[in-house]
Phi, psi and omega in degrees: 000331216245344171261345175278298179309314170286319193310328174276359186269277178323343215230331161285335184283304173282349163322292188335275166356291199282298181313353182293287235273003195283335193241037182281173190263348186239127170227134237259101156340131193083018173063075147203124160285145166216181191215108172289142179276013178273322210265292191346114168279131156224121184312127158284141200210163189310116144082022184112328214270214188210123176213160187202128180286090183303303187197141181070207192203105173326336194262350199244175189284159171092061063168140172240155176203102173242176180237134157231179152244133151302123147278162185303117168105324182271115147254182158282103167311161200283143190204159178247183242188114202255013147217177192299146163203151189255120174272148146265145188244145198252316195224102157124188159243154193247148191248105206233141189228154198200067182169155161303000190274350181063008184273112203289009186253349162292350204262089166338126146282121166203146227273192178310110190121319207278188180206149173229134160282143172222115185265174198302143187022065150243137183241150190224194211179133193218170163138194174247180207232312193245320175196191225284161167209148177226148219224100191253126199244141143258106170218175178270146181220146045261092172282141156255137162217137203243109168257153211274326185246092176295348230285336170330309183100205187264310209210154172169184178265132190258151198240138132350119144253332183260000000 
């Protein structure tokens, strides 16, 4: 069971990829799009952060590929996924927590390049600390996300909570 699930892991990931370029702005002879990181739109969010949907939509059924940015010091508060998703760290380094505590002396470093699983309701809590990083997340949607301290906000400089 547990070798169907990376396969099926691994095959999003690589879905993921190649669908990044589907919700691109330019097209190419031969049915190939392509997205430059001058086209990329990106939104404003709580607290600095940035985000922007490459292809599909976290909220509808079917495969996803979005980008956030951190700035320097934001984190996520800790919250869960109610599905898998694979983080990439695309600029900077990213700080990943893997308990409810918001505590940053808690975080797994990882540098630029890396890659992390994120399994269905575990909860963590992610971002950066000393300077901005952006993150391209793969998952199947509808993701629900739960957060543990709502009262917190989404994002904000994480503290001890626990």
């Amino acid at each position: 069971m547990r070798s169907y699930k990376l396969t099926q892991i691994f095959l999003t990931i690589i879905l993921g990829v190649m669908a990044a370029a589907v919700n691109a702005q330019t097209s190419l002879p031969g049915g190939f799009i392509k997205m430059t990181t001058s086209e990329i739109v990106w939104k404003d969010a709580e607290n600095g952060i940035k985000n922007t949907v490459l292809f599909g939509d976290p909220n509808k059924p079917g495969l996803y590929v979005v980008r956030n940015i951190f700035p320097a010091g934001v984190m996520s508060t800790p919250h869960s996924h109610d599905q898998d998703r694979w983080v990439t760290v695309v600029k900077g380094t990213w700080y990943s927590g893997t308990d409810a505590s918001w505590d940053p002396k808690s975080t797994i470093v990882m540098p630029e390049g890396s890659i992390m699983f994120h399994p269905a309701n575990a909860v963590h809590f992610d971002g950066s600390l000393k300077e901005p990083v952006e993150v391209q997340i793969i998952g199947m949607g509808p993701v629900k996300t739960t957060y543990v301290y709502p009262s917190e906000g989404r994002y904000g400089k994480p503290h001890k909570l626990d």
